[in-house]
Structures are given as structure tokens and as C-alpha cells.
N, C-alpha and C positions, 0 to 999 in steps of 0.2 A: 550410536546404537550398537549395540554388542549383540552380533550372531553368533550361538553357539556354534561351536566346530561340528563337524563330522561323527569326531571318534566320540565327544560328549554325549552326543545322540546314540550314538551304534550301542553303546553297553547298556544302559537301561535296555534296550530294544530284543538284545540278545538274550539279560537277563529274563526277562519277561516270557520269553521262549521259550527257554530252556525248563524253566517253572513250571508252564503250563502243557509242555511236553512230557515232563514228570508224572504229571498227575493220573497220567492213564496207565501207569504201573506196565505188567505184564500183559493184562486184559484187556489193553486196549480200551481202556476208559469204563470195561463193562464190570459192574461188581454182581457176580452170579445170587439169587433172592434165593434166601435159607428154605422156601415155601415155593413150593413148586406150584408153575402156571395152574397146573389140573385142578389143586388143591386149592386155593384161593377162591374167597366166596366174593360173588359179582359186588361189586359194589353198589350201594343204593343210587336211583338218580338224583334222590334229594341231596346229595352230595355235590353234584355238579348244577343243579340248576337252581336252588334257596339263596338269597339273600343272607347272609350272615355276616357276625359280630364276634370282637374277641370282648370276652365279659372275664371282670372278678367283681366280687361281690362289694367289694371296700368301699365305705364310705365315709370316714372320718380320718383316715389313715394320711398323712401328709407328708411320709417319709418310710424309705424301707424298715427302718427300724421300728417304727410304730405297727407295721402289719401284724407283727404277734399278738399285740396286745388287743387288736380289735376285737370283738362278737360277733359274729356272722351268723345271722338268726334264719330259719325259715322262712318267717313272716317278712323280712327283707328282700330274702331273694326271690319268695315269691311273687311280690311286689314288682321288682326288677325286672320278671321274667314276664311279667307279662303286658311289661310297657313296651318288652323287647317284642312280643307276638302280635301287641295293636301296631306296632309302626310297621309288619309286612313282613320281620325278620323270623325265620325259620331252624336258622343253626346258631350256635355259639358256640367258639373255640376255648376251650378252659385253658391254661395254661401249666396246670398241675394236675395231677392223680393222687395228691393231697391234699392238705389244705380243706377248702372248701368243697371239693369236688361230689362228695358222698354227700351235701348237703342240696345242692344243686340238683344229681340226679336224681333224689329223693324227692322232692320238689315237683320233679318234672316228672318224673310215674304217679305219684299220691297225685295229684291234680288233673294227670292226663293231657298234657301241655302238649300242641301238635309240635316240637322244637329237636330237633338234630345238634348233638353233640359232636363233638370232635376233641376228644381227650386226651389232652398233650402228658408228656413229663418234659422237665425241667431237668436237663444234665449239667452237674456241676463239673469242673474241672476237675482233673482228678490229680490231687499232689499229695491228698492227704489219706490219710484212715477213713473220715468224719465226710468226706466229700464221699467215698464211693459207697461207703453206707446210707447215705443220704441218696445218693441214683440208683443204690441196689432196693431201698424202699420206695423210690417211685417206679418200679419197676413192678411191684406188684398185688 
């Protein structure tokens, strides 16, 4: 049986340390909110006590490459949305502020759906031109 040594142990152990002693910068771990406590409107409590669901509308799509080309109808998501409100679900988490997402909330005002969003963006990596124009338009 072969026991690792001592010092084989100590360096990852160290490493690991030393990482997560980085992380809290100058502030001590605290990053100050651009939006001051005062300012900040209360959050709702259907936020913290609904049942909820991460939804896309997709339904033929069998690979990322195919999402573009799908149709993402009304009549679909209206469908979707309200098989999500019989089963007791009250929020869904989009994961875009494109996409489909102006379909969805259209959806859910025109029908009057009792349903809680939580409206993600999608940040890409940023290496290119094409990537930060892509998160500077899911931005707004």
C-alpha cells in the first residue's frame, strides 16, 4: 500500500489556502452594491416562498445548434405556462433577456397568469468583439 508523504499533502493544502485567502481582495471578502441599502425596493415575498421552475420554451431542438432555428410561438408557451401554473408552480427562471423572453412575458400579462419571473442574462466570455456585444445586448 503506498501512503502519500507528508509534503505531497501540505502543497495542494497550502495551495488551496492561499486561493481562497485571495479571494477576499482588499475588502475583505465584501464587494460594496452599486445601489444603496435605502434605495433598493423590498423584494416581493413570492420570491422566497413560490415553487418554481427554470423554463425555455424549446421543443424540438436536440442540440444547441438547432435552437435557432426553432419557432417559439405564443400559443406554445402559452400552453407550457399553464401546465407549469396547474402543477402549483408560481415562478420561472428564464435564462435569457432574449430569445424568447419578450414572448413569455407577453404571455403572462395578455392572459393574466398568477406566475413570477426571474429574468436571467446569459454572460459570455469575453475574448472577443462578438461576445461582449452579445452581453452588452443582454443587458438591455
Amino acid at each position: 500500500m503506498n501512503i502519500p508523504s507528508f509534503r505531497s499533502l501540505a502543497l495542494p493544502f497550502v495551495v488551496l489556502t492561499l486561493s481562497l485567502v485571495a479571494c477576499g481582495g482588499d475588502s475583505g471578502g465584501y464587494t460594496p452594491s452599486p445601489v444603496s441599502v435605502t434605495d433598493r425596493r423590498p423584494l416581493s415575498t413570492a420570491f422566497t416562498t413560490r415553487t418554481a421552475v427554470s423554463y425555455s420554451p424549446y421543443r424540438s431542438a436536440t442540440s444547441e445548434s438547432d435552437l435557432g432555428r426553432e419557432v417559439i410561438t405564443a400559443a406554445n408557451v402559452r400552453q407550457d405556462l399553464l401546465l407549469i401554473r396547474a402543477a402549483g408552480i408560481g415562478m420561472v427562471r428564464l435564462f435569457s433577456s432574449r430569445a424568447f423572453a419578450q414572448t413569455v412575458l407577453t404571455v403572462i400579462r395578455d392572459d393574466n397568469l398568477d406566475i413570477k419571473v426571474m429574468l436571467g442574462a446569459y454572460v459570455n466570455p469575453v475574448g472577443s468583439g462578438a461576445n461582449a456585444a452579445a452581453n452588452e445586448a443582454d443587458n438591455q
